[in-house]
Biopython code that builds the backbone (N, CA, C, O; Angstrom):
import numpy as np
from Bio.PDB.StructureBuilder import StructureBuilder

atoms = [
    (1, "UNK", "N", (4.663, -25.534, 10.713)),
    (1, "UNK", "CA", (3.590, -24.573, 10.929)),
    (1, "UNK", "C", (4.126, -23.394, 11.725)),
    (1, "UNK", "O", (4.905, -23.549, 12.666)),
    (2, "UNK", "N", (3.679, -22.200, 11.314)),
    (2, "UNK", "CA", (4.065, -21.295, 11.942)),
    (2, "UNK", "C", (3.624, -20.952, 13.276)),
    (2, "UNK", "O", (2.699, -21.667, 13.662)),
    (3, "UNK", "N", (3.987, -20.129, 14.039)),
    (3, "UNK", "CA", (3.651, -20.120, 15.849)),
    (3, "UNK", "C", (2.560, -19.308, 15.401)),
    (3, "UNK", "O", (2.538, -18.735, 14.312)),
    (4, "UNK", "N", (1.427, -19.263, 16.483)),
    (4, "UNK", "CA", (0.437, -18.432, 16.539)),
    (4, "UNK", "C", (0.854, -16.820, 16.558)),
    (4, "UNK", "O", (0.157, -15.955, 16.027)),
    (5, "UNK", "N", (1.829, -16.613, 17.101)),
    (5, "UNK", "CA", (1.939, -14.743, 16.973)),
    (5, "UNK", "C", (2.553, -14.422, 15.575)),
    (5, "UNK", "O", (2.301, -13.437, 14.881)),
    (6, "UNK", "N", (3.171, -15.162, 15.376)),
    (6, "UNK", "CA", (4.222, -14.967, 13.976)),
    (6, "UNK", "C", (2.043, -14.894, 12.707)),
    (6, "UNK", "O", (1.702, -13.812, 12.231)),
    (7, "UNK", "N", (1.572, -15.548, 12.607)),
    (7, "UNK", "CA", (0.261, -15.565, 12.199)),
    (7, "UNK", "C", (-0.708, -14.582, 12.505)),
    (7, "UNK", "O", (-1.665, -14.274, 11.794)),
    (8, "UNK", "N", (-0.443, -14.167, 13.467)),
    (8, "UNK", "CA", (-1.330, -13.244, 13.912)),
    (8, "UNK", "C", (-1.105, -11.760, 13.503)),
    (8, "UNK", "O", (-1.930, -10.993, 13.006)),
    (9, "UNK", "N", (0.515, -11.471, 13.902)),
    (9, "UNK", "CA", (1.494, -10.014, 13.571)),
    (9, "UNK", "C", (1.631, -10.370, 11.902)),
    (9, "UNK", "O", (2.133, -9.359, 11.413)),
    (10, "UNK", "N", (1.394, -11.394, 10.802)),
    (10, "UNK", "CA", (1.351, -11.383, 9.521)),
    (10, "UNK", "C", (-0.343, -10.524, 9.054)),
    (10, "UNK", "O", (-0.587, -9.674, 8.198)),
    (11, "UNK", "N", (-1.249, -11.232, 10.072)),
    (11, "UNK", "CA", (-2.264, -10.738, 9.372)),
    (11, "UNK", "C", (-2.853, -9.166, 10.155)),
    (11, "UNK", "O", (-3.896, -8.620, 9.793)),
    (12, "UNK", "N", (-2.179, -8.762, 10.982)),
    (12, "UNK", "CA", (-2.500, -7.349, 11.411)),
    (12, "UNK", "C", (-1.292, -6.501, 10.066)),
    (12, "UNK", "O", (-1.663, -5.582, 9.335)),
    (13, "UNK", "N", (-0.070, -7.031, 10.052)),
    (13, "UNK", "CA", (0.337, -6.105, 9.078)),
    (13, "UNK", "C", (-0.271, -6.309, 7.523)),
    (13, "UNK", "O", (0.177, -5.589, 6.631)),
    (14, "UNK", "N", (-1.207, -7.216, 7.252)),
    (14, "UNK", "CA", (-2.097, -7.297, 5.902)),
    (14, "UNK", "C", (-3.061, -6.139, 6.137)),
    (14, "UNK", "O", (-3.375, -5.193, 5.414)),
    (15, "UNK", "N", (-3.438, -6.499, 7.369)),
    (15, "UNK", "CA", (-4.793, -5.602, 7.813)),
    (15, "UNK", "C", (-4.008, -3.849, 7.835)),
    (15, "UNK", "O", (-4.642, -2.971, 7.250)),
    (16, "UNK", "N", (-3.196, -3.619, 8.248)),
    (16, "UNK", "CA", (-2.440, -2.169, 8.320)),
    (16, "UNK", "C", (-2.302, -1.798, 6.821)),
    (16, "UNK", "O", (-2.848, -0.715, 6.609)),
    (17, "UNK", "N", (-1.907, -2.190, 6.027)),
    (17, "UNK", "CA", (-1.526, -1.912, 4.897)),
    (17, "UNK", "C", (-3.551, -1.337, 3.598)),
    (17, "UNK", "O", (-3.946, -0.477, 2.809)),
    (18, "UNK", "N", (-3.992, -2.509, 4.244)),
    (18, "UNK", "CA", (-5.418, -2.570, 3.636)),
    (18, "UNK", "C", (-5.930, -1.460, 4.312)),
    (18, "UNK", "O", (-6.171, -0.647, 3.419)),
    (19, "UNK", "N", (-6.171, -1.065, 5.179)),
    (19, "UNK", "CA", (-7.020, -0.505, 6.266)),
    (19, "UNK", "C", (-6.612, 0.916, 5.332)),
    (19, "UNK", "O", (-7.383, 1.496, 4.567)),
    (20, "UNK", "N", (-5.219, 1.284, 5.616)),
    (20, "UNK", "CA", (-4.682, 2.878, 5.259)),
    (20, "UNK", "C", (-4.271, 2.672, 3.479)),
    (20, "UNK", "O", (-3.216, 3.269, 3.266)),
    (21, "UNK", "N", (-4.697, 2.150, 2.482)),
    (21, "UNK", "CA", (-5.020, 1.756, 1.254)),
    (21, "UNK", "C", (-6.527, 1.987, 0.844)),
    (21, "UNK", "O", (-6.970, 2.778, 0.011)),
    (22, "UNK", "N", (-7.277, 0.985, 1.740)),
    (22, "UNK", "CA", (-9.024, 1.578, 1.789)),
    (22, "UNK", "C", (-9.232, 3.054, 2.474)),
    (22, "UNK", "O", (-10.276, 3.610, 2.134)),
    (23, "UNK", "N", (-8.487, 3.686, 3.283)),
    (23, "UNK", "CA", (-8.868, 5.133, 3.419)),
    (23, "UNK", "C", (-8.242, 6.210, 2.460)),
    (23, "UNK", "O", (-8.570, 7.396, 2.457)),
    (24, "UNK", "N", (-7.602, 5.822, 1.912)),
    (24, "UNK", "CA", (-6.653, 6.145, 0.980)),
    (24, "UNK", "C", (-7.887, 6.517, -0.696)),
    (24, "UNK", "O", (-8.281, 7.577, -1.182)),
    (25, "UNK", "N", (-8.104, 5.148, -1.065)),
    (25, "UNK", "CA", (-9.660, 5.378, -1.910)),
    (25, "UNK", "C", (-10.554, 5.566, -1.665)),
    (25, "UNK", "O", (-11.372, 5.619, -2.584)),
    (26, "UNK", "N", (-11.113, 5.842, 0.011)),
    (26, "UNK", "CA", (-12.507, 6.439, 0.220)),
    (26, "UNK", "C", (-12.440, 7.746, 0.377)),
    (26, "UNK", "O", (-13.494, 8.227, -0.039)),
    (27, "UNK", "N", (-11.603, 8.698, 0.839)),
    (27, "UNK", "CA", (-11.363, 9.796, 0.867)),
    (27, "UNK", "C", (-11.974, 10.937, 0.165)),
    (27, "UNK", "O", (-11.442, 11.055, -0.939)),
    (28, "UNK", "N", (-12.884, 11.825, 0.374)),
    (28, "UNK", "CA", (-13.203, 12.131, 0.015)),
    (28, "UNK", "C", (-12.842, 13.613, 0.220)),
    (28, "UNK", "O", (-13.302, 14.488, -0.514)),
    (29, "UNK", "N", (-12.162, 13.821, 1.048)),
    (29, "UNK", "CA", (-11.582, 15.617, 1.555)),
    (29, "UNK", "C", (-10.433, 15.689, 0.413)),
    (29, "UNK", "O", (-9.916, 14.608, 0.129)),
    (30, "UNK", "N", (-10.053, 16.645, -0.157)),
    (30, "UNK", "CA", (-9.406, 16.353, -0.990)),
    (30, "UNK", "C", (-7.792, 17.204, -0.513)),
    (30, "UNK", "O", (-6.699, 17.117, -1.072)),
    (31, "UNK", "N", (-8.163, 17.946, 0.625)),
    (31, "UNK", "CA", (-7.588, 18.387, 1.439)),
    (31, "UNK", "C", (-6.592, 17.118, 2.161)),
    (31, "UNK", "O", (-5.368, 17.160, 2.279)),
    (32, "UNK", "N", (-7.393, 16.144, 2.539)),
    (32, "UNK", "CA", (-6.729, 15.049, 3.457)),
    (32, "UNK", "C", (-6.505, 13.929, 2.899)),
    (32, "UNK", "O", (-6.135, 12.979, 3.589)),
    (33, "UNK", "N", (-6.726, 13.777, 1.198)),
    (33, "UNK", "CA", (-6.486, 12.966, 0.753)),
    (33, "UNK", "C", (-4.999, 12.747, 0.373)),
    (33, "UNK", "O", (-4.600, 11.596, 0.191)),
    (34, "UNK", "N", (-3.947, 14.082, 0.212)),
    (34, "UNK", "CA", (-2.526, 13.563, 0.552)),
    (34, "UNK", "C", (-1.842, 12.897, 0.978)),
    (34, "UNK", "O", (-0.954, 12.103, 0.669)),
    (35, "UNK", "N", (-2.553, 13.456, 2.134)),
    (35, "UNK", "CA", (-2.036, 12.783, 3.382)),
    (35, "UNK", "C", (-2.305, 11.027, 3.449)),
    (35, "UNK", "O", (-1.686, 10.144, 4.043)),
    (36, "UNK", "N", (-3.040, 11.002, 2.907)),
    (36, "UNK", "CA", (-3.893, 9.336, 3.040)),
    (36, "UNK", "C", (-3.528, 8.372, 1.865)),
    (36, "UNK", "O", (-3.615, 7.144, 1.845)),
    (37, "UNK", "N", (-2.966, 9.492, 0.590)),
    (37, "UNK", "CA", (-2.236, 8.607, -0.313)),
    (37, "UNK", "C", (-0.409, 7.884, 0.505)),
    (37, "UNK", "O", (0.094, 6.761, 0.539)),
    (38, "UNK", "N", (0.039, 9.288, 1.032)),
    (38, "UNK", "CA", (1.303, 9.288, 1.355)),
    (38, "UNK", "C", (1.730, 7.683, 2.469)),
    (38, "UNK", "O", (2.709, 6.950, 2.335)),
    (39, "UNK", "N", (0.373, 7.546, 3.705)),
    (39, "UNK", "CA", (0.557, 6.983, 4.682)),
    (39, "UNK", "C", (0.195, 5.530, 3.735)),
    (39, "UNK", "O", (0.737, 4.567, 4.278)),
    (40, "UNK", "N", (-0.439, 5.198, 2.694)),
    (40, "UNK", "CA", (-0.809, 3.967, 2.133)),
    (40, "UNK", "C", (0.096, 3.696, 1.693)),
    (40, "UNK", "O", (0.546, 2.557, 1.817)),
    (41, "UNK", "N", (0.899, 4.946, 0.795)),
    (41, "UNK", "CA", (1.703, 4.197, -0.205)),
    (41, "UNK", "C", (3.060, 3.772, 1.127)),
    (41, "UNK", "O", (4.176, 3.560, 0.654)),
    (42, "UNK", "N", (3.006, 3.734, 1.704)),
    (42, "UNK", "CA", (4.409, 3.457, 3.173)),
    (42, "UNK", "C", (4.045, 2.248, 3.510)),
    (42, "UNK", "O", (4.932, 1.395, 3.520)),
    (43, "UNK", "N", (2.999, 1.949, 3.782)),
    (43, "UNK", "CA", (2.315, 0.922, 4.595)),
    (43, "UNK", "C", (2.316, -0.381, 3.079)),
    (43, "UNK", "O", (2.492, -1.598, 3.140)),
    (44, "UNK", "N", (2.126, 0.247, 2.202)),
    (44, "UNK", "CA", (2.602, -0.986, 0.911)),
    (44, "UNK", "C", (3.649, -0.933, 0.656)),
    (44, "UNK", "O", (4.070, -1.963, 0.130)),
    (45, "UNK", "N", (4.594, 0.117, 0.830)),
    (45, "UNK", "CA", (5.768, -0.479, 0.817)),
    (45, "UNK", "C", (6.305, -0.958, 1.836)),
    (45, "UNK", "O", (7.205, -1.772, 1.626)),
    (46, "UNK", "N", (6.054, -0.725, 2.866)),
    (46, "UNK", "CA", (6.566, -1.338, 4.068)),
    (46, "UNK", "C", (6.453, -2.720, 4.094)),
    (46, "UNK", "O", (7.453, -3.437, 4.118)),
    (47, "UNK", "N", (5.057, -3.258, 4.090)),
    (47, "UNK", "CA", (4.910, -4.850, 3.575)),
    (47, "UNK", "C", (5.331, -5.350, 2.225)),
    (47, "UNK", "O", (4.670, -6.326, 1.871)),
    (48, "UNK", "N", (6.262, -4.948, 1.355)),
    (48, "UNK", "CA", (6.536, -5.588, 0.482)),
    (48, "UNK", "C", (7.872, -5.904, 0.478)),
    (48, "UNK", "O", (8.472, -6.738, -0.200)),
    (49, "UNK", "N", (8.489, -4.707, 1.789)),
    (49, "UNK", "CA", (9.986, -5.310, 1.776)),
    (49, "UNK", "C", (9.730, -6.316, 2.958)),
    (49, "UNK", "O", (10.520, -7.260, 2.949)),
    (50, "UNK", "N", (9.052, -6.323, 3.701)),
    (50, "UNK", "CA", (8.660, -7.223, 4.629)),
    (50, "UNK", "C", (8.416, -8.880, 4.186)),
    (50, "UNK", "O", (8.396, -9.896, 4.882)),
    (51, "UNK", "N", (8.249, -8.679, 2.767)),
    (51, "UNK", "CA", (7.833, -10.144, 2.437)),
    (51, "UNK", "C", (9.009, -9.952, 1.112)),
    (51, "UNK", "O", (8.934, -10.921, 0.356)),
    (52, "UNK", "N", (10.027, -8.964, 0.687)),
    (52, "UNK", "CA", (10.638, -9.593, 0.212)),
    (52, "UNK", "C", (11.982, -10.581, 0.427)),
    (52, "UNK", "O", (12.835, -10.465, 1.307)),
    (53, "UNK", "N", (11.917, -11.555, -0.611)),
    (53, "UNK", "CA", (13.169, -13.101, -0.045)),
    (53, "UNK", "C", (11.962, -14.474, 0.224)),
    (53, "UNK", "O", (12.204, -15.680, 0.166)),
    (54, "UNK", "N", (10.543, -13.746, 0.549)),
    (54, "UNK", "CA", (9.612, -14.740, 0.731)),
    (54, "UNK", "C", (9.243, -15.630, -0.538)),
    (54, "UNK", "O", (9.134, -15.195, -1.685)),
    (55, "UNK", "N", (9.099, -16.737, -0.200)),
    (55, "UNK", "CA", (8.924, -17.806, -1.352)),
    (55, "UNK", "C", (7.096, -17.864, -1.570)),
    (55, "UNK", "O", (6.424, -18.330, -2.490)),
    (56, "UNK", "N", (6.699, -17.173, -0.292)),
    (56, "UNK", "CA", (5.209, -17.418, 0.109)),
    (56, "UNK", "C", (4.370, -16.166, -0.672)),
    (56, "UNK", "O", (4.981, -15.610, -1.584)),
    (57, "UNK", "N", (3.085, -15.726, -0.376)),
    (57, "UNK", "CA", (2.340, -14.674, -0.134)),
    (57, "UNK", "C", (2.034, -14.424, -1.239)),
    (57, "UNK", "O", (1.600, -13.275, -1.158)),
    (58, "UNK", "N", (1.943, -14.844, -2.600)),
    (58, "UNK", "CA", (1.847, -14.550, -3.921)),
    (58, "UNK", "C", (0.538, -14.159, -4.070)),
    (58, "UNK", "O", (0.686, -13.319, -4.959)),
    (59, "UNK", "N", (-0.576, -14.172, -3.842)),
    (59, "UNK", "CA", (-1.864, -13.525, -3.694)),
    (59, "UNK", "C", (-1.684, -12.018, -3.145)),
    (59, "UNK", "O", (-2.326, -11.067, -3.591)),
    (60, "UNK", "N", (-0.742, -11.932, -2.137)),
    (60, "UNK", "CA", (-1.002, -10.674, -1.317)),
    (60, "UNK", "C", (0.272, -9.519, -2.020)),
    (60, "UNK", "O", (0.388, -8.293, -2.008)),
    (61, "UNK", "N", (0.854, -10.327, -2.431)),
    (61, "UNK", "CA", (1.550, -9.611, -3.336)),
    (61, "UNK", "C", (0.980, -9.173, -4.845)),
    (61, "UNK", "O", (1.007, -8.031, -5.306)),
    (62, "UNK", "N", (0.670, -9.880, -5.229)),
    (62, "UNK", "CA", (-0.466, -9.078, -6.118)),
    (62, "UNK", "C", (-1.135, -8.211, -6.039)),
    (62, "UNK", "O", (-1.088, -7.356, -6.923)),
    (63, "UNK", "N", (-2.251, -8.048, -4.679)),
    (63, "UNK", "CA", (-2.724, -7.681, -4.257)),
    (63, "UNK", "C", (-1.846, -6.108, -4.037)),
    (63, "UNK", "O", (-2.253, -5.045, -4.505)),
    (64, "UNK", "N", (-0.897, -6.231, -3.428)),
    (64, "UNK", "CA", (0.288, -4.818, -2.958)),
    (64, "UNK", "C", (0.609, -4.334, -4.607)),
    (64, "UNK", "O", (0.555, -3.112, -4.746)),
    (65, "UNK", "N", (0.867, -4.957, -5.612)),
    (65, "UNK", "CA", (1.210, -4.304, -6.491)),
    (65, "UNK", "C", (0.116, -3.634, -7.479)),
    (65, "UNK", "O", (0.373, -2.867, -8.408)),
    (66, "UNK", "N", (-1.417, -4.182, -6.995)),
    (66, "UNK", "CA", (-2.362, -3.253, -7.393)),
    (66, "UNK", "C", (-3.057, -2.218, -6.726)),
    (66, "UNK", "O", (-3.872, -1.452, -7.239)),
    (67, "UNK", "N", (-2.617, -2.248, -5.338)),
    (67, "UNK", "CA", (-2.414, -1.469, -4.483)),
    (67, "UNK", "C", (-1.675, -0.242, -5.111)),
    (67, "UNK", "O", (-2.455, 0.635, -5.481)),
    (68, "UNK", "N", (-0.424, 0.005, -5.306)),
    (68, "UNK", "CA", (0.219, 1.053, -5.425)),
    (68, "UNK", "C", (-0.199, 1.669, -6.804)),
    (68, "UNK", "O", (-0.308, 2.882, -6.981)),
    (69, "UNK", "N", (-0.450, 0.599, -7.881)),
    (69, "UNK", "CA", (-1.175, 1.260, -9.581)),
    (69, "UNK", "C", (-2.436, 1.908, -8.864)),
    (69, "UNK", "O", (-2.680, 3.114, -8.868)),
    (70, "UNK", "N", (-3.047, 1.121, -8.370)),
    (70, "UNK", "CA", (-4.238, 2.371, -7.988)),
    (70, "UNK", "C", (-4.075, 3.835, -7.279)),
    (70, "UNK", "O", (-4.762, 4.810, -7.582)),
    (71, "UNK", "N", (-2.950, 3.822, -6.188)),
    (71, "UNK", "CA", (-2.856, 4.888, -5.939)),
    (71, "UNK", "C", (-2.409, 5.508, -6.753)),
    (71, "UNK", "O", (-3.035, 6.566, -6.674)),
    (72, "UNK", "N", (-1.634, 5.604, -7.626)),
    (72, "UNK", "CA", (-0.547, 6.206, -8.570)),
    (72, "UNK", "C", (-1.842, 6.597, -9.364)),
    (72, "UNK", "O", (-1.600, 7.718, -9.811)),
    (73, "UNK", "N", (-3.110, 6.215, -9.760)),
    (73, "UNK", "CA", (-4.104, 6.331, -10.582)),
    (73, "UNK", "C", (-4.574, 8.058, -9.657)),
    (73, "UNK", "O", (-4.348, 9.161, -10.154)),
    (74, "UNK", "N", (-5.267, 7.815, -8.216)),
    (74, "UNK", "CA", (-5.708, 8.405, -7.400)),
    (74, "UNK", "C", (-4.652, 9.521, -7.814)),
    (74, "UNK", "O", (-5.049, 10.237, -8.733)),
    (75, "UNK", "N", (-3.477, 9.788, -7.355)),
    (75, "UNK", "CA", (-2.488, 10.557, -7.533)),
    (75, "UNK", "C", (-2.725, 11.770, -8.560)),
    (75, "UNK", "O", (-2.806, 12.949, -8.217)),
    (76, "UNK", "N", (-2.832, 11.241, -9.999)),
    (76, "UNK", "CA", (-2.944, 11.549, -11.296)),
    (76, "UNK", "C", (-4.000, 12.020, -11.124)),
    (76, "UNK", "O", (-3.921, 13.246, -11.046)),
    (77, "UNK", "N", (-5.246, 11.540, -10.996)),
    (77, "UNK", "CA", (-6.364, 11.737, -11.680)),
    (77, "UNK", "C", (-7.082, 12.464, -10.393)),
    (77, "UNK", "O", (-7.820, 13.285, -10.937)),
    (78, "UNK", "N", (-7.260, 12.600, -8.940)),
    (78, "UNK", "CA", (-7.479, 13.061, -7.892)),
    (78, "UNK", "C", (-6.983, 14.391, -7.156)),
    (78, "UNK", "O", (-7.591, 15.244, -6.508)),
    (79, "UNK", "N", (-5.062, 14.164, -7.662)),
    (79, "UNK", "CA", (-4.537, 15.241, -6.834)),
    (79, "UNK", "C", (-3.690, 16.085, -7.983)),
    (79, "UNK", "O", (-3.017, 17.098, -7.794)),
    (80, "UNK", "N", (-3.854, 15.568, -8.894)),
    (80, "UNK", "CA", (-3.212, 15.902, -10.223)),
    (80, "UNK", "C", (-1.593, 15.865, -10.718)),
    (80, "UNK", "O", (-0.971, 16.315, -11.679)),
    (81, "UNK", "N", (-1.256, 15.045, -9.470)),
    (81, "UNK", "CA", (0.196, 14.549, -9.618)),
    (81, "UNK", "C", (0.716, 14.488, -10.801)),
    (81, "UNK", "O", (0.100, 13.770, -11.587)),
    (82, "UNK", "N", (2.001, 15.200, -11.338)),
    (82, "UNK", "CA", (2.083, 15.282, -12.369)),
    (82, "UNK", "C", (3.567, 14.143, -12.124)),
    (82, "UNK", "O", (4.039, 14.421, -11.022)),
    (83, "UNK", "N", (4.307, 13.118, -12.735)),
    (83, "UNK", "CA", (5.262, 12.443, -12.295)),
    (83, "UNK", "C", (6.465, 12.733, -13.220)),
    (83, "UNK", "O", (6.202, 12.794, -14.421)),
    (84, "UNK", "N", (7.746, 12.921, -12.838)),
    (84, "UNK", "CA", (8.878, 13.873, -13.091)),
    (84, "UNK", "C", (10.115, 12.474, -13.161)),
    (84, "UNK", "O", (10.547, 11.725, -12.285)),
    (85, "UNK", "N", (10.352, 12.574, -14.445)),
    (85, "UNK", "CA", (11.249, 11.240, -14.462)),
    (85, "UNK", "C", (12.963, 12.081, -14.539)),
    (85, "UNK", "O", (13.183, 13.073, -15.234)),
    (86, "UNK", "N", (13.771, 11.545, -13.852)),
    (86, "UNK", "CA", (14.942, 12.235, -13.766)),
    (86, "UNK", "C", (15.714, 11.583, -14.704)),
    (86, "UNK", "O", (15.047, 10.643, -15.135)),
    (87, "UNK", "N", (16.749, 11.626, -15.204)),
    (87, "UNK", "CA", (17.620, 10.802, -15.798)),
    (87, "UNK", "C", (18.861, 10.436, -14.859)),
    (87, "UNK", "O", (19.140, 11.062, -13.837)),
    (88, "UNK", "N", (19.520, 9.406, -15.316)),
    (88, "UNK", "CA", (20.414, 9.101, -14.514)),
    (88, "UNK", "C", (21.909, 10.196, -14.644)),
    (88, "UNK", "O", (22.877, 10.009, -13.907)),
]
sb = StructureBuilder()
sb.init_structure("model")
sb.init_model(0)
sb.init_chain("A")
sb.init_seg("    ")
for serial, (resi, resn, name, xyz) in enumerate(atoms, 1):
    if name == "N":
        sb.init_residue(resn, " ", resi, " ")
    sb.init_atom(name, np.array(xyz, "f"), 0.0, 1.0, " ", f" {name:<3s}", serial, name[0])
structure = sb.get_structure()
């Protein structure tokens, strides 16, 4: 079983990632909605290298990878992100 802080610092960084993800789709300034895509999409990636090598978390990882399709949606369809594929 894991120690109580190791449990605790797992579910504040679930909660960090969700928190600036849900402000991210409530946004309604469209002015400050950049900004609110930019800090979500960090905060999901931040927890995904955080849990990658993990054998665990397969719900919340799901969860992170519909996380980022939605923003990428928001992106497109919100800020009109147009996405620029380079070649190698």
């Amino acid at each position: 079983m894991a120690p109580k802080n190791a449990l605790r610092s797992s579910t504040k960084r679930l909660s960090d990632w969700q928190r600036a993800y849900d402000a991210a789709l409530k946004e309604a300034d469209t002015t400050k909605l950049f900004k609110r895509v930019e800090v979500a999409e960090a905060a999901v990636r931040t927890r995904q290298a955080e849990l990658k090598g993990s054998l665990d978390h397969h719900s919340e990882r799901r969860a992170l990878q519909k996380a980022v399709a939605s923003l990428l949606v928001v992106k497109k369809n919100r800020l009109k992100y147009k996405q620029q594929y380079f070649p190698d």
